[in-house]
N, C-alpha and C positions, 0 to 999 in steps of 0.2 A: 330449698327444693330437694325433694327426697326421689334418687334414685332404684329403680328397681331389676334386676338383674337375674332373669330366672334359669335353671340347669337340670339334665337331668331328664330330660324328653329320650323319647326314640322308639324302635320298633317294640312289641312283646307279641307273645301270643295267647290267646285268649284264655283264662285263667292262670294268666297272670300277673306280676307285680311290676310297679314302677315308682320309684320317691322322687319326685322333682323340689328342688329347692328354690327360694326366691332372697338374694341378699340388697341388703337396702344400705343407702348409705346417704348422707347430706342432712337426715333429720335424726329426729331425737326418737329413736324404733318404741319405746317403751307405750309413748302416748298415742302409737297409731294400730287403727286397724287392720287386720293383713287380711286381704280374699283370694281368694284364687275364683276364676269366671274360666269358661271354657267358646269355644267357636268353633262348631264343625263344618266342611264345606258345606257351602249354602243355606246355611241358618243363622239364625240371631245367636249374638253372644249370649250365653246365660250363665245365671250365678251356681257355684258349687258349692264351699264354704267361706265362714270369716271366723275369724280367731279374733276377737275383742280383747284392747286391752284393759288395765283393769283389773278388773273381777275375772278374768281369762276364759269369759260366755264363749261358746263356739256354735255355729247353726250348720248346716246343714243339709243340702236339696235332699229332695227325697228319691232322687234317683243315683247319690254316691251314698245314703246313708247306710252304717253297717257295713262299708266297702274300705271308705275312705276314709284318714286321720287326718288332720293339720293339729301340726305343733308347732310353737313358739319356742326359739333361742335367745331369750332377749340380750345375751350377753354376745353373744355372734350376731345380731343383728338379723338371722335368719328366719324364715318361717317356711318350715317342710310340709310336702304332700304327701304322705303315704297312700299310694292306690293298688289297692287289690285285688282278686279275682275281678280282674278287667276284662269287658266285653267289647266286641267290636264298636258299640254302640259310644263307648267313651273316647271315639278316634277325636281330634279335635286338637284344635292349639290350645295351648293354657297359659292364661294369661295372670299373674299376682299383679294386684293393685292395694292400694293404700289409703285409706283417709285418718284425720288428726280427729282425735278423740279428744274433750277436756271429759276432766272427773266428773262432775256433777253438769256435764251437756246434755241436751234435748235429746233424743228420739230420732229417728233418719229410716232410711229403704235402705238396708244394707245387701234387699238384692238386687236394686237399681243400680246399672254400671255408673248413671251421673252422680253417684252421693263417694263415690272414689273418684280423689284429684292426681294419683300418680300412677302409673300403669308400666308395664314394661315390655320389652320387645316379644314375650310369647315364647310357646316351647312345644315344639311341636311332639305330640305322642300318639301311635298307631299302633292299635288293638288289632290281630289278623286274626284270623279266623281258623 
């Protein structure tokens, strides 16, 4: 069972910066995929990025794109947000999930929250205006 453990939320104001981290711990980090999804009040959760392991592919929404980094620690077991010129529109909990990748596996929704089996309790971060 792979724990996830996210940090790093809180208030900014609007063009600015936020890094939330997610650390993982009970699995083997190297062969899992790491996302971060977001939830703003009264919407559906939706996908931001995933950092694939691997080949280290990384995607994308198109509305963090050119905003937002994730990067991989693989030796710290961590995987970080870098968010920047942040809009109030990025208010939202944030949530890192997980799923087990093999080498040579199929193909999956990586911005389907059900193709992620480990999630963590969320972080909350508010963009003012």
């Amino acid at each position: 069972q792979v724990q996830l453990v996210e940090s790093g939320g809180g208030l900014v104001q609007a063009g600015g910066s936020l890094r939330l981290s997610c650390a993982a711990s009970g699995g083997t980090f190297g062969d899992h995929a790491m996302a971060w999804f977001r939830q703003a009040p009264g919407k559906e959760r939706e996908f931001v990025v995933v950092a694939r392991p691997f080949r280290g592919d990384t995607n994308y929404s198109d509305s963090v794109k050119g905003r937002f980094t994730i990067s991989r620690e693989n030796a710290k077991n961590t995987v970080n947000l870098q968010m920047t010129s942040l809009k109030p529109e990025d208010t939202a909990v944030y949530y890192c999930a997980a799923r087990r990748e093999q080498l040579f596996g199929g193909s999956y929704d990586y911005i389907s929250q059900t193709s992620y089996a480990y999630w963590g309790q969320g972080a909350q971060v508010t963009v003012s205006s």
